[in-house]
Legacy VTK file of the C-alpha trace (Angstrom):
# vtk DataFile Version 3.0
C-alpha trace
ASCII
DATASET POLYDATA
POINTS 323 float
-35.002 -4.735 14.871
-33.469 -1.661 15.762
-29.692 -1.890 16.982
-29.936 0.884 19.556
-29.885 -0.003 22.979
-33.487 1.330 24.709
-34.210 3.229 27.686
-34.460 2.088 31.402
-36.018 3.135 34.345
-33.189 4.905 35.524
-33.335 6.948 32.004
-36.411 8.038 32.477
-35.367 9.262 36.284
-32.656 11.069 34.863
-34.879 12.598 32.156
-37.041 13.571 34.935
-33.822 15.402 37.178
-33.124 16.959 33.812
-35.940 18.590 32.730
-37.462 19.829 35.527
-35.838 22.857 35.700
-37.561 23.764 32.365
-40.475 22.576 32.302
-43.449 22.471 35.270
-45.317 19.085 35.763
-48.542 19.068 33.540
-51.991 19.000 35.245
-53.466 15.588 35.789
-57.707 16.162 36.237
-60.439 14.035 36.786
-63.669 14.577 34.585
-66.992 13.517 36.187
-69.001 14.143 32.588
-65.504 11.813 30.978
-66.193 9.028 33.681
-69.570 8.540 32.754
-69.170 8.617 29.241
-66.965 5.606 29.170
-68.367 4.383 32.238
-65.088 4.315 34.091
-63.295 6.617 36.423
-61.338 8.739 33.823
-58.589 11.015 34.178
-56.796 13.167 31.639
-52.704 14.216 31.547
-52.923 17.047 30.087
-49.608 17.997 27.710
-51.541 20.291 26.080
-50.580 22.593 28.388
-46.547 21.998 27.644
-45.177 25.417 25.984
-45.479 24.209 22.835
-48.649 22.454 23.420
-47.709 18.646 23.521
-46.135 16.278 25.143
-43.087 15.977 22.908
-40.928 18.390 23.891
-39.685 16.359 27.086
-37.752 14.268 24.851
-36.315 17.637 23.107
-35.153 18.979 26.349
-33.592 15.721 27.415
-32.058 15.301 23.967
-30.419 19.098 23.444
-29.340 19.598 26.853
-26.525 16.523 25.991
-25.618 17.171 22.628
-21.562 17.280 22.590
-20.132 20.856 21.655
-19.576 19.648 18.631
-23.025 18.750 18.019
-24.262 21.903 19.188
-21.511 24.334 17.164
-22.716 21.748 14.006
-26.715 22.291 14.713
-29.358 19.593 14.973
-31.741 18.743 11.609
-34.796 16.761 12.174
-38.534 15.444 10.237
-41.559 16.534 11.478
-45.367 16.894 10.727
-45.329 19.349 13.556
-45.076 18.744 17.570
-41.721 17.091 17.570
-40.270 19.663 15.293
-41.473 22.375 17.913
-40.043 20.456 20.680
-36.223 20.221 18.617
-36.973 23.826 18.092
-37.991 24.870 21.482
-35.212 23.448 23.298
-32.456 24.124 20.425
-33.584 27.785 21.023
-33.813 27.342 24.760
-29.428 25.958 24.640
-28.454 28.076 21.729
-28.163 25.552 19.235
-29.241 25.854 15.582
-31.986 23.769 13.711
-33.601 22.663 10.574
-36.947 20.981 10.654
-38.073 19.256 7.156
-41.639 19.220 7.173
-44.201 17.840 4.542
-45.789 20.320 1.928
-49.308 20.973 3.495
-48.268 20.680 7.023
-50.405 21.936 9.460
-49.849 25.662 9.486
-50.592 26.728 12.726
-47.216 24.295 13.771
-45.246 25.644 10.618
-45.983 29.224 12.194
-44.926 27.889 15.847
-41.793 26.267 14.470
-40.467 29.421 12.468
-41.256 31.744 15.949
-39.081 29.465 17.932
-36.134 30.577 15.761
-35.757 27.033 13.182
-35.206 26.913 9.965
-38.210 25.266 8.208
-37.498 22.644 4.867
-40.642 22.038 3.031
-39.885 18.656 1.466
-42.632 16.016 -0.099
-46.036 15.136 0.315
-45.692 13.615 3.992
-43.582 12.927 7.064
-41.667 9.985 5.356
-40.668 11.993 2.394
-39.558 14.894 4.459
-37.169 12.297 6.858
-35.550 10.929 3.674
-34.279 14.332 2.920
-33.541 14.987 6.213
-31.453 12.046 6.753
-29.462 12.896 3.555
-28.727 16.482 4.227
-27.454 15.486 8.074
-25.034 13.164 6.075
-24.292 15.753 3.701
-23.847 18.350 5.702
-22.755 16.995 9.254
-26.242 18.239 11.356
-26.737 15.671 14.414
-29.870 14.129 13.126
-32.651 13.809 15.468
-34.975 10.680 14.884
-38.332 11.797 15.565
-38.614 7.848 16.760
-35.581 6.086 17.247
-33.754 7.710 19.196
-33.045 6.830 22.931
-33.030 10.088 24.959
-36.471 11.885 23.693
-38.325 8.246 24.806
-36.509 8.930 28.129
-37.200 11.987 27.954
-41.369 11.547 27.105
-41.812 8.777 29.396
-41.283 11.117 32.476
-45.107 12.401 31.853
-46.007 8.643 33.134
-43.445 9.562 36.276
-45.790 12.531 36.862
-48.813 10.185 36.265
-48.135 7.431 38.660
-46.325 9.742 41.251
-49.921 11.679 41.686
-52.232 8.569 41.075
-50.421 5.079 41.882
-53.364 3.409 42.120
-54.255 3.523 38.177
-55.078 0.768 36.365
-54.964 1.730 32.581
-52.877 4.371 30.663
-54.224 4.953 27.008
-51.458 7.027 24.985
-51.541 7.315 21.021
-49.076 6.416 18.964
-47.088 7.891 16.031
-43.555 7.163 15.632
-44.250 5.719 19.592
-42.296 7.365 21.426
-44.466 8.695 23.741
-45.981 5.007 23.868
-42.840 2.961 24.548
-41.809 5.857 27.028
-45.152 5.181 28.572
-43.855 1.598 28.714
-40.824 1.840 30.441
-42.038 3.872 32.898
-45.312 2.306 34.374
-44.224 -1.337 34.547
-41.198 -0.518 35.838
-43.485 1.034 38.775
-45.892 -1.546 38.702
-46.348 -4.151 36.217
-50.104 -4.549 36.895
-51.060 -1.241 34.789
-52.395 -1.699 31.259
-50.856 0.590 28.553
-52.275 0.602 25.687
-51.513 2.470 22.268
-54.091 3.685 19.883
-53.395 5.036 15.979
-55.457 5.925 13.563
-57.115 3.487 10.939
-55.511 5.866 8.146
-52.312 4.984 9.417
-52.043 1.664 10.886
-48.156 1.103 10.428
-47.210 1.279 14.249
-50.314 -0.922 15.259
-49.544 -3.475 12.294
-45.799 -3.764 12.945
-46.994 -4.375 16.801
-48.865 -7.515 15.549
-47.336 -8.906 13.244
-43.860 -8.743 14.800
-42.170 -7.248 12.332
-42.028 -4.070 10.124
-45.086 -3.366 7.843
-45.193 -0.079 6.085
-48.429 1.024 4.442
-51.016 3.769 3.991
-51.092 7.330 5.658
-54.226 9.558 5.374
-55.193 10.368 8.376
-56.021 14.342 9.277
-54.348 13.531 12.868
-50.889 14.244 11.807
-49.388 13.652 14.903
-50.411 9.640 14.028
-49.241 9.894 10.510
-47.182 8.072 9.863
-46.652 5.326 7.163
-43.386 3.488 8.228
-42.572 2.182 11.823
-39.445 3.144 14.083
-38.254 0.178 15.304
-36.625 1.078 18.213
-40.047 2.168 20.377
-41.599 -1.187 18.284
-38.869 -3.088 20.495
-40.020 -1.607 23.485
-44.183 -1.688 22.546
-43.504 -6.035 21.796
-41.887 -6.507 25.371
-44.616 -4.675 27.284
-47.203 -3.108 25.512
-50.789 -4.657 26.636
-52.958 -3.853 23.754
-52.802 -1.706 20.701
-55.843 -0.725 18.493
-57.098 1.628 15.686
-60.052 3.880 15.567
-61.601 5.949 12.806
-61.149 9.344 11.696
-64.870 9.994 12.671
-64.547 8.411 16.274
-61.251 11.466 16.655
-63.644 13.952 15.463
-66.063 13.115 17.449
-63.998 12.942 20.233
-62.311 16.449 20.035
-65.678 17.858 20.510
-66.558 15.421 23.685
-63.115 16.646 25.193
-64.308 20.390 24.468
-67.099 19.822 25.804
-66.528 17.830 28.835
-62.563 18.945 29.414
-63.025 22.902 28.239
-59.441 21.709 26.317
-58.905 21.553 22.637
-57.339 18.253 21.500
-55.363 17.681 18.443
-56.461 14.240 16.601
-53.414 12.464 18.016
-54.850 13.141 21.504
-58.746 12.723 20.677
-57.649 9.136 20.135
-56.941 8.291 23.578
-60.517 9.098 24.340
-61.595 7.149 21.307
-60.056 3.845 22.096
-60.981 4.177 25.809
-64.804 4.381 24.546
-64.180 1.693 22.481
-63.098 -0.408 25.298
-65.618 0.467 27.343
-66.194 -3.480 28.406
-62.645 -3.899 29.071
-62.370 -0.589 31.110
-65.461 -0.854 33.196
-65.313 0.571 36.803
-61.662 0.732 36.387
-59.189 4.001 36.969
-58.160 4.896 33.280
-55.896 7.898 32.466
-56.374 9.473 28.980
-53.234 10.989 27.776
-53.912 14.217 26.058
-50.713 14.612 24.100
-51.380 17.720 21.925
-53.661 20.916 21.842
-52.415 22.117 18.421
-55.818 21.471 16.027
-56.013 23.433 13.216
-58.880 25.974 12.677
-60.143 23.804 9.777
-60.114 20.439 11.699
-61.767 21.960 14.368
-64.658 23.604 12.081
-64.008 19.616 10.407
-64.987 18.313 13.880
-67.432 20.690 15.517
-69.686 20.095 11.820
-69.047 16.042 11.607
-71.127 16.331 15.613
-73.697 18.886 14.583
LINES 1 324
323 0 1 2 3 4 5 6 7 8 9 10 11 12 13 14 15 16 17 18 19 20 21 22 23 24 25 26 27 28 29 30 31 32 33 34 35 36 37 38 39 40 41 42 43 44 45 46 47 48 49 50 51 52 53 54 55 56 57 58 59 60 61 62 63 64 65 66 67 68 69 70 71 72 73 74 75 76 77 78 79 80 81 82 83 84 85 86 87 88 89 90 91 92 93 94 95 96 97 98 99 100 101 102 103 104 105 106 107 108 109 110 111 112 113 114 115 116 117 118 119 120 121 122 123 124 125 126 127 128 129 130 131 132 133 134 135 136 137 138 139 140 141 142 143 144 145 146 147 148 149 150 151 152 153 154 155 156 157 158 159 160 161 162 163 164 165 166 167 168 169 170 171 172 173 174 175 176 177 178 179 180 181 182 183 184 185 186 187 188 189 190 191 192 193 194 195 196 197 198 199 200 201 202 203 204 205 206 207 208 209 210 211 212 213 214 215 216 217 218 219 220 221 222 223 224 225 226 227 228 229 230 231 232 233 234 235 236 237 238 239 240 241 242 243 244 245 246 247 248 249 250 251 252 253 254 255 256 257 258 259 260 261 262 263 264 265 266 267 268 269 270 271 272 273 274 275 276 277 278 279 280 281 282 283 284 285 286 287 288 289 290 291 292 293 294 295 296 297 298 299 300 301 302 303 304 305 306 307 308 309 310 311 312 313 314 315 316 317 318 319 320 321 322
């Protein structure tokens, strides 16, 4: 269990009061040609359209806007397979702060580009996200940076969970929210926020099959680390954080995995039916909700779309895997 004390309510209020003179609420749509595919009345958040294309960099903003001056003359280092680096980057850039991002060998290029533009320093470090955070963690010891959990880490849950504020603010009546889950921040931020509004609402979390760490830890109670190799890289991950697992075992309502070709699949249905590009991390909310199609029926379900940055070859991988 994670000693760090979570977010409330009120966190995610003051997230809210903090970032909004940065960043513009994200559209919230309803889909006819989504509804009737899962055979419920579906809506879609979309973060795709944040700045740097996901959801993540909420949490950034909350996060960099606090730092002490210390922190900020010392510079922030962080681990990332790609959105949550941009988001660190984005707002370290946006208060003047420096930053390191360690990223895996192979990382999706189209996010290495993004990261470097934003003005970070990139660290190419290991064959995924967990080898990259080791070295990370050891060079902010070495070296002083404030390290930035990419999970644990109380103020970018805070700071994430406002795009359920937006959610519930424009459609309290909702009955499900379906939000993928990596490290889970975006998950446990989802959490806090709807059943402190109304404790009725079903969240649920989704991760990949290729990566079931977050989804095995949730039910087994306790940390299980295994496999990652998954294409979605914003789900890949292969050890839990334990702080957003505190959160997802107090009020998450279910939790399930689906298959790389049910993400595929589903980037092209959400092109199709959205005109929006989804990353695999955001295709999954669309493949569990088909998946629970029984469970959903009839109901008001709102798909969050947490990422638009899909790399040319994943989307030629997807577009040929529904041909």
């Amino acid at each position: 269990m994670s000693s760090l004390h979570p977010p409330t309510f009120q966190d995610v209020l003051a997230a809210h009061k903090r970032i909004k003179p940065y960043l513009a609420p994200t559209p919230l749509y309803h889909y006819p040609l989504l509804s009737e595919l899962v055979g419920a009345e579906v809506w879609v958040k979309h973060e795709n359209h944040q700045p740097v294309g996901a959801f993540k960099v909420r949490g950034g903003i909350n996060l960099v806007s606090q730092l002490s001056s210390e922190e900020k003359e010392k510079g922030v280092i962080t681990a990332s397979t790609g959105n949550h680096g941009q988001s660190i980057a984005y707002a370290a850039r946006l208060f003047g702060v420096s930053a390191i991002v360690g990223m895996p060998e192979g990382a999706n290029p189209g996010k290495v580009a993004a990261i470097r533009q934003l003005g970070a320093e990139i660290m190419f470090h290991g064959k995924d996200f967990d080898d990259a955070r080791q070295r990370v963690e050891e060079l902010a010891q070495q070296e002083g940076y404030r390290y930035v959990s990419s999970g644990d880490e109380p103020h970018l849950i805070a700071g994430v969970g406002t795009h359920t504020l937006e959610i519930l603010r424009e459609l309290p009546d909702a009955d499900a929210i379906i939000v993928p889950v990596g490290g889970g921040s975006g998950a446990s931020g989802a959490c806090i926020a709807a059943k402190a509004i109304d404790p009725d609402i079903q969240v649920i979390g989704v991760q990949a099959e290729k990566a079931p760490s977050a989804c095995l830890t949730w039910n087994a109670r306790e940390r299980v680390e295994t496999r990652m190799e998954t294409f979605a890289e914003g789900l890949a991950t292969r050890a839990p954080f334990m702080l957003p697992q505190s959160i997802l075992w107090e009020h998450l309502d279910h939790f399930l995995l689906v298959s790389e070709e049910e993400m595929l699949q589903c980037i092209v249905h959400f092109l199709e039916c959205t005109h929006n590009l989804a990353e695999g991390a955001a295709a999954a909310s669309l493949a569990a909700a088909l998946r629970l199609r029984d469970r959903l029926a009839g109901k008001k379900v709102v798909l969050i779309m947490t990422g638009g940055n899909l790399s040319l070859s994943n989307l030629r991988r997807a577009l040929e895997a529904s041909s």
